[in-house]
DOKOL-410622 format. One record per residue (C-alpha): residue number from 1; chain; x, y, z. Coordinates in Angstrom, 2 decimals, m for minus. Example, Ala and Ser with C-alpha at 12.3 -4.5 7.8 and 13.67 -1.06 7.14 Angstrom:
2
node i->1 ch->A x->12.30 y->m4.50 z->7.80
node i->2 ch->A x->13.67 y->m1.06 z->7.14
This chain:
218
node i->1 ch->A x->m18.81 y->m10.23 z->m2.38
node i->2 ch->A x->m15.89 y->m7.65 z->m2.63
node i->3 ch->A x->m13.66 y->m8.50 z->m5.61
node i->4 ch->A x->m10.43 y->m6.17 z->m4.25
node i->5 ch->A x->m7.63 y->m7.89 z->m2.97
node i->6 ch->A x->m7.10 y->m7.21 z->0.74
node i->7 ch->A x->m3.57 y->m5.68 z->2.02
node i->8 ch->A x->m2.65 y->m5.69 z->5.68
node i->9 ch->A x->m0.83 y->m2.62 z->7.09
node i->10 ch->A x->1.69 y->m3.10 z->9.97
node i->11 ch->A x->2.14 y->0.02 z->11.02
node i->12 ch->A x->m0.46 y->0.13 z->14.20
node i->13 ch->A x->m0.03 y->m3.50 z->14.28
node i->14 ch->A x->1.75 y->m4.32 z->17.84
node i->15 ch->A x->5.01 y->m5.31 z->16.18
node i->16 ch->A x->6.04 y->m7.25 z->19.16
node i->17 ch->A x->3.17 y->m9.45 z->18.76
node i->18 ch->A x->4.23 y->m10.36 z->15.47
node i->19 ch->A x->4.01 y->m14.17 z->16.06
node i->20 ch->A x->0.12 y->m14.24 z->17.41
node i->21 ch->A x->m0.84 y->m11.77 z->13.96
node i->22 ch->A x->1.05 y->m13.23 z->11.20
node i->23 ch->A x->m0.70 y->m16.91 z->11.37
node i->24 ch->A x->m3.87 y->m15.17 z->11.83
node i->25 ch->A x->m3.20 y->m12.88 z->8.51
node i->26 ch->A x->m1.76 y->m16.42 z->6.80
node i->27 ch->A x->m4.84 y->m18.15 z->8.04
node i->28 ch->A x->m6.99 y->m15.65 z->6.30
node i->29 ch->A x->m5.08 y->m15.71 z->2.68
node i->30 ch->A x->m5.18 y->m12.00 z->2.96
node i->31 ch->A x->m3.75 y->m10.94 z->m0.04
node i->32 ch->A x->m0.79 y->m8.99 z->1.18
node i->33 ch->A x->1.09 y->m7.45 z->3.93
node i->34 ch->A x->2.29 y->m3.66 z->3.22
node i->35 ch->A x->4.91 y->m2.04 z->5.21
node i->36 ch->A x->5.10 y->1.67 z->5.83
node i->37 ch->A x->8.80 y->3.14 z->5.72
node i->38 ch->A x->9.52 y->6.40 z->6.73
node i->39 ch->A x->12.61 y->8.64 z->6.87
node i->40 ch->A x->11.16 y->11.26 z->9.57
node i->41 ch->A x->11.96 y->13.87 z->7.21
node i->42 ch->A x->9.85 y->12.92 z->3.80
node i->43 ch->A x->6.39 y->12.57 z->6.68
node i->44 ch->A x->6.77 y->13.73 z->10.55
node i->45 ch->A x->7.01 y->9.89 z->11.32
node i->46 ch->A x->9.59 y->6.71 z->11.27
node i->47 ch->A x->7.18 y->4.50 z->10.55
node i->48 ch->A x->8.34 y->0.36 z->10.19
node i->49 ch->A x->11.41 y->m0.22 z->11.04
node i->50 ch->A x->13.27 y->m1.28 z->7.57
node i->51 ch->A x->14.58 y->m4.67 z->10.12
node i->52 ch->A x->11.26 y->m6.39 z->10.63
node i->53 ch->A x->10.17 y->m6.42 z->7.19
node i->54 ch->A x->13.63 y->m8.73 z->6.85
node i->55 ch->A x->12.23 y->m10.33 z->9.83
node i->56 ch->A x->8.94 y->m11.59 z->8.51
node i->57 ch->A x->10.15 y->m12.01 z->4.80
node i->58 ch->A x->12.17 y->m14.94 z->6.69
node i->59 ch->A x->8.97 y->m15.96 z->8.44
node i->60 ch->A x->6.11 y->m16.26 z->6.06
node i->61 ch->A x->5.19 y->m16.94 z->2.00
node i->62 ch->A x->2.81 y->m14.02 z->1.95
node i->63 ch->A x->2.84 y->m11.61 z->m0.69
node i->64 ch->A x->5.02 y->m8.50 z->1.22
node i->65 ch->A x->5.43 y->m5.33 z->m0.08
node i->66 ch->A x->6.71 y->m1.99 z->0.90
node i->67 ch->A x->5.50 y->1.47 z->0.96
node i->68 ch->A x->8.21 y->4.13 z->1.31
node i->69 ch->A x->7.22 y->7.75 z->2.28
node i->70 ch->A x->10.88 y->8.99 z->2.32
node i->71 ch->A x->12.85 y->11.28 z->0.63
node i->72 ch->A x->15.51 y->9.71 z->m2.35
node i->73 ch->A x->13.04 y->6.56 z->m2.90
node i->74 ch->A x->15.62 y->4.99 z->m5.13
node i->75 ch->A x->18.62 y->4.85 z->m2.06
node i->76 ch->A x->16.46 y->1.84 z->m0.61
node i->77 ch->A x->15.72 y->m0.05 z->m3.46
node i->78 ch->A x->18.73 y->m2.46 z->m3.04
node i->79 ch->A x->17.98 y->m3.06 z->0.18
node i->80 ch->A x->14.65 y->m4.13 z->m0.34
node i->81 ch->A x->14.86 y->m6.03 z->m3.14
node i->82 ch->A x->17.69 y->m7.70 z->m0.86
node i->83 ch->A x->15.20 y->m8.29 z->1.51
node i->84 ch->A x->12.92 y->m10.05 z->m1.62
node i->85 ch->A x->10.46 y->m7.73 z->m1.49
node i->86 ch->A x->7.50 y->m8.40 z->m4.18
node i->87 ch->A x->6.51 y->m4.90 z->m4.36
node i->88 ch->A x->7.97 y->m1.39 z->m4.28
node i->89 ch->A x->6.27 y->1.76 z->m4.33
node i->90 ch->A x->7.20 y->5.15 z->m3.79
node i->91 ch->A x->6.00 y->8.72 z->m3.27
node i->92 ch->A x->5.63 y->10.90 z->m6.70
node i->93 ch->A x->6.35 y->13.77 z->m4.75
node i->94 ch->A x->9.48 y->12.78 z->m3.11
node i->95 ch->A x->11.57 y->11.33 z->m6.32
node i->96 ch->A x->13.22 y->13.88 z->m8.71
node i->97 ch->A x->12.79 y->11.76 z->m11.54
node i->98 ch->A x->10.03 y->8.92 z->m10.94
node i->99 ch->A x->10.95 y->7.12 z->m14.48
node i->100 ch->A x->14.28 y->6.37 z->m12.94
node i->101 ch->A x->13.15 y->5.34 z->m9.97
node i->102 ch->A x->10.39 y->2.93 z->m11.46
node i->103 ch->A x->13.52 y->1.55 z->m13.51
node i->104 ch->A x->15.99 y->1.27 z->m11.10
node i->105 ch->A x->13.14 y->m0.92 z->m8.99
node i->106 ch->A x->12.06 y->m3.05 z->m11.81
node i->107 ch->A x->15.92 y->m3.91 z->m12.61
node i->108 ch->A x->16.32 y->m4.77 z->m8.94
node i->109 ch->A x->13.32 y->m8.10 z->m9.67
node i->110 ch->A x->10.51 y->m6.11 z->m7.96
node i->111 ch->A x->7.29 y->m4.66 z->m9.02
node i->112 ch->A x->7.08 y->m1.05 z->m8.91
node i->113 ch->A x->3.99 y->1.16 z->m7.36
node i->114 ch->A x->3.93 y->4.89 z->m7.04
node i->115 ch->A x->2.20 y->6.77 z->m5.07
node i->116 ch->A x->m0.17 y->9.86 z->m4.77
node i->117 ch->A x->m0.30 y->11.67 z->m1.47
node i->118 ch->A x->m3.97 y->13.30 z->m0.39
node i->119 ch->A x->m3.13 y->16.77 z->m1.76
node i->120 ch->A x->m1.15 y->15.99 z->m4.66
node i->121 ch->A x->m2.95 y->16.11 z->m7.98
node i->122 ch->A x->m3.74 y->12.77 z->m9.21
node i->123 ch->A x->m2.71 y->13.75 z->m13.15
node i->124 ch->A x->0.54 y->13.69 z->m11.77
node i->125 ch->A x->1.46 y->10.35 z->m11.73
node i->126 ch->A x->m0.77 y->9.75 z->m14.67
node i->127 ch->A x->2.27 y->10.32 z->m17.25
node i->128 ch->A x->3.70 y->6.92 z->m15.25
node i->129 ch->A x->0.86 y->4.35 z->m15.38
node i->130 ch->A x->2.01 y->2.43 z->m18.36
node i->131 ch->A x->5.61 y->1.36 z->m16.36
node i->132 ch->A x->4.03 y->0.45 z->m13.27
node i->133 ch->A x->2.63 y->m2.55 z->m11.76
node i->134 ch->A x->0.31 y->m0.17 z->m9.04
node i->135 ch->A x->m1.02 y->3.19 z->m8.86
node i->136 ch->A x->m1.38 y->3.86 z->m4.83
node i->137 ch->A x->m4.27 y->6.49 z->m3.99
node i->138 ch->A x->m4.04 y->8.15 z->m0.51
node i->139 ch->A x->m6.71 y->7.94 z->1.60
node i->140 ch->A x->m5.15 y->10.37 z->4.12
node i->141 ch->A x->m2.42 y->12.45 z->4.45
node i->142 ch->A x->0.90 y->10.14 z->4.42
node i->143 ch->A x->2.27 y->9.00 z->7.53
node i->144 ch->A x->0.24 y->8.72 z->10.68
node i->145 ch->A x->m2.31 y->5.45 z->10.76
node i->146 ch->A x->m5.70 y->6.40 z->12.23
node i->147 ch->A x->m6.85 y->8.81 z->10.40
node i->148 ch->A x->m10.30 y->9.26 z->9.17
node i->149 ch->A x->m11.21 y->9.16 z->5.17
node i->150 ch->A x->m10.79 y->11.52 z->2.80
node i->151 ch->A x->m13.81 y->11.51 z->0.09
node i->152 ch->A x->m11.56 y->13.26 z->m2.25
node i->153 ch->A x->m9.91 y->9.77 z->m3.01
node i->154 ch->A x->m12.78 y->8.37 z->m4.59
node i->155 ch->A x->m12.45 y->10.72 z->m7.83
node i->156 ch->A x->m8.74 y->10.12 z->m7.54
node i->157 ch->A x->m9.90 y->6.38 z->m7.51
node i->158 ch->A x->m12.41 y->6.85 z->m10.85
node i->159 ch->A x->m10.57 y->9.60 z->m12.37
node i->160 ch->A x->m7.22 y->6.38 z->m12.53
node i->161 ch->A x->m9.99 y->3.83 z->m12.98
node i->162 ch->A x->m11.39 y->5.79 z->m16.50
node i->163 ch->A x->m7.42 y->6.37 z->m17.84
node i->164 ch->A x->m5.96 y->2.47 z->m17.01
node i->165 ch->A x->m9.05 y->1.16 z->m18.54
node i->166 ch->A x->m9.42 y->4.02 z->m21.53
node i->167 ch->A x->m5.38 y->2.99 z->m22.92
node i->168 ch->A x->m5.87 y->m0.76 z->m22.12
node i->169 ch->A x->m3.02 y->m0.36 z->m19.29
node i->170 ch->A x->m1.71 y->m3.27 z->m16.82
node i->171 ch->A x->m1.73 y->m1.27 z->m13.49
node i->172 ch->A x->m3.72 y->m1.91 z->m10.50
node i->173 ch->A x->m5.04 y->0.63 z->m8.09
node i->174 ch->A x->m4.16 y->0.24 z->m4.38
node i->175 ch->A x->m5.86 y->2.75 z->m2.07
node i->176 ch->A x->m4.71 y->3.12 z->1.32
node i->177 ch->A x->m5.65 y->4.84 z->4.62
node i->178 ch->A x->m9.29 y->5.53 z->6.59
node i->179 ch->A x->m10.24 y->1.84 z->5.13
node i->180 ch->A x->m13.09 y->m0.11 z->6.99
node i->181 ch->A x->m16.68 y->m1.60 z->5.81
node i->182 ch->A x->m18.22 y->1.51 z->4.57
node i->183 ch->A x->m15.33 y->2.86 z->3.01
node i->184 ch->A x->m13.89 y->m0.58 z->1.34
node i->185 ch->A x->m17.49 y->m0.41 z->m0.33
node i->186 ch->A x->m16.73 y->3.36 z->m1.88
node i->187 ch->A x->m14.10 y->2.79 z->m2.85
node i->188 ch->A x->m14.36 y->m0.74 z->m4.94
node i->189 ch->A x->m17.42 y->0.89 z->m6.61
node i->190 ch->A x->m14.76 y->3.88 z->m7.59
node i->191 ch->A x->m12.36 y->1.54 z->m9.12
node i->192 ch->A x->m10.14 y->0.50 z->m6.56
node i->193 ch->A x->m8.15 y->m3.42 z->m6.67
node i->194 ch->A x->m6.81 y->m3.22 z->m3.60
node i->195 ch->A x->m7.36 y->m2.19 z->m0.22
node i->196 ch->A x->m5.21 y->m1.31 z->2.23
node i->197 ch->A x->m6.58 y->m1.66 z->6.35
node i->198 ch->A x->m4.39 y->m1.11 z->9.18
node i->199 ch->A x->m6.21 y->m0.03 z->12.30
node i->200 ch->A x->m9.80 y->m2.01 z->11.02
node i->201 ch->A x->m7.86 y->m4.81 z->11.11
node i->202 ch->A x->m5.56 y->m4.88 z->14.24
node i->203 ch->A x->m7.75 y->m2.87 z->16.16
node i->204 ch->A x->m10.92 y->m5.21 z->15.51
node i->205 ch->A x->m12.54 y->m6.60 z->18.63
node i->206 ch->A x->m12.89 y->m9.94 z->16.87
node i->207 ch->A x->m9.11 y->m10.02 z->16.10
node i->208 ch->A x->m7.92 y->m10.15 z->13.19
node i->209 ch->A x->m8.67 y->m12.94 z->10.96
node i->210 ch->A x->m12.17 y->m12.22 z->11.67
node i->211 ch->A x->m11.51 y->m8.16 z->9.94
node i->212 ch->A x->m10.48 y->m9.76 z->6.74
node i->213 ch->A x->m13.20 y->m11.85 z->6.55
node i->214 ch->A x->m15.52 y->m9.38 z->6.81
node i->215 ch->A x->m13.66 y->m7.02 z->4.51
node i->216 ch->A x->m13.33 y->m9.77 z->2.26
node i->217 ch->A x->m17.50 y->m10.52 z->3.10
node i->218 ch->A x->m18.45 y->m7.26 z->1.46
């Protein structure tokens, strides 16, 4: 049986369909829901629209949290952590000084993440693990759903797996993008807590429930 904690990604979901999905991911327990934000500027993409994450935060108990590709991270953590969202992460590459954003989230009651994109050095948000809640490893290049694997994650995945175990640090590692059976399996064997499926799971034939069953069936 897998042991990584399954998140849900909205962002191929049919967002109009919102009420046949969400009792299907409640009636699952999947673990969490992640929404990706984007500014059209930080990725080639809008992504979620900032309003329906408000929308379901009013609808449902599950564990919600948001994944911001956009450029000045910290100008939307208010409005998140208006919107109670659990979990907050952000791009290393797009905030000028990540400590103050990882503050400036934490102060707001939220959890803070930060994220690596596909190209970017993972050593670079290594200096950050011991004030974060989540290290996010890019399975793809940020913004477009869809895409197919990268391999290169899975040393990303070992090389944060060997440094939050070696210093005894509290941080999880999320990886997101190119998830389904095969890949789910890499990457849990690499280190991975969490796994992120979008298009496995709202593009499976059996629906959806029956995606995070099977993820979680591993």
């Amino acid at each position: 049986m897998i042991m990584a904690q399954i998140a849900a990604s909205v962002l191929n979901a049919d967002l109009s369909r919102w009420e046949e999905w969400l009792p299907e991911l409640e009636k699952a327990r999947v673990d969490r829901v992640q929404f990706d934000i984007m500014d059209n500027k930080f990725v080639p993409n809008t992504g979620v629209p900032k309003n329906f994450f408000g929308k379901l935060r009013s609808r449902t108990k599950l564990f919600l949290e948001a994944h911001l590709m956009v450029q000045k991270p910290e100008n939307y953590v208010k409005q998140f952590a208006d919107m109670d969202c659990k979990l907050l992460i952000f791009q290393v590459e797009a905030a000028a000084k990540p400590l103050k954003t990882i503050h400036l989230i934490e102060d707001a009651g939220m959890q803070a993440g930060i994220a690596v994109d596909r190209k970017t050095p993972v050593e670079k948000i290594f200096p950050h693990l011991d004030e974060v809640s989540l290290a996010l490893v890019m399975g793809v290049d940020a913004g477009f759903g869809g895409q197919k694997f990268n391999h290169s994650a899975l040393e990303k995945i070992s090389d944060l797996r060997k440094k939050i175990d070696g210093e005894g640090l509290q941080c999880e590692i999320e990886v997101d993008g190119g998830i389904n059976l095969e890949t789910a399996r890499k990457c849990v064997k690499a280190g991975a807590d969490v796994l992120v499926a979008g298009t496995f799971i709202f593009k499976h034939p059996k629906g959806v429930a029956a995606a995070v069953r099977e993820l979680r069936g591993l």
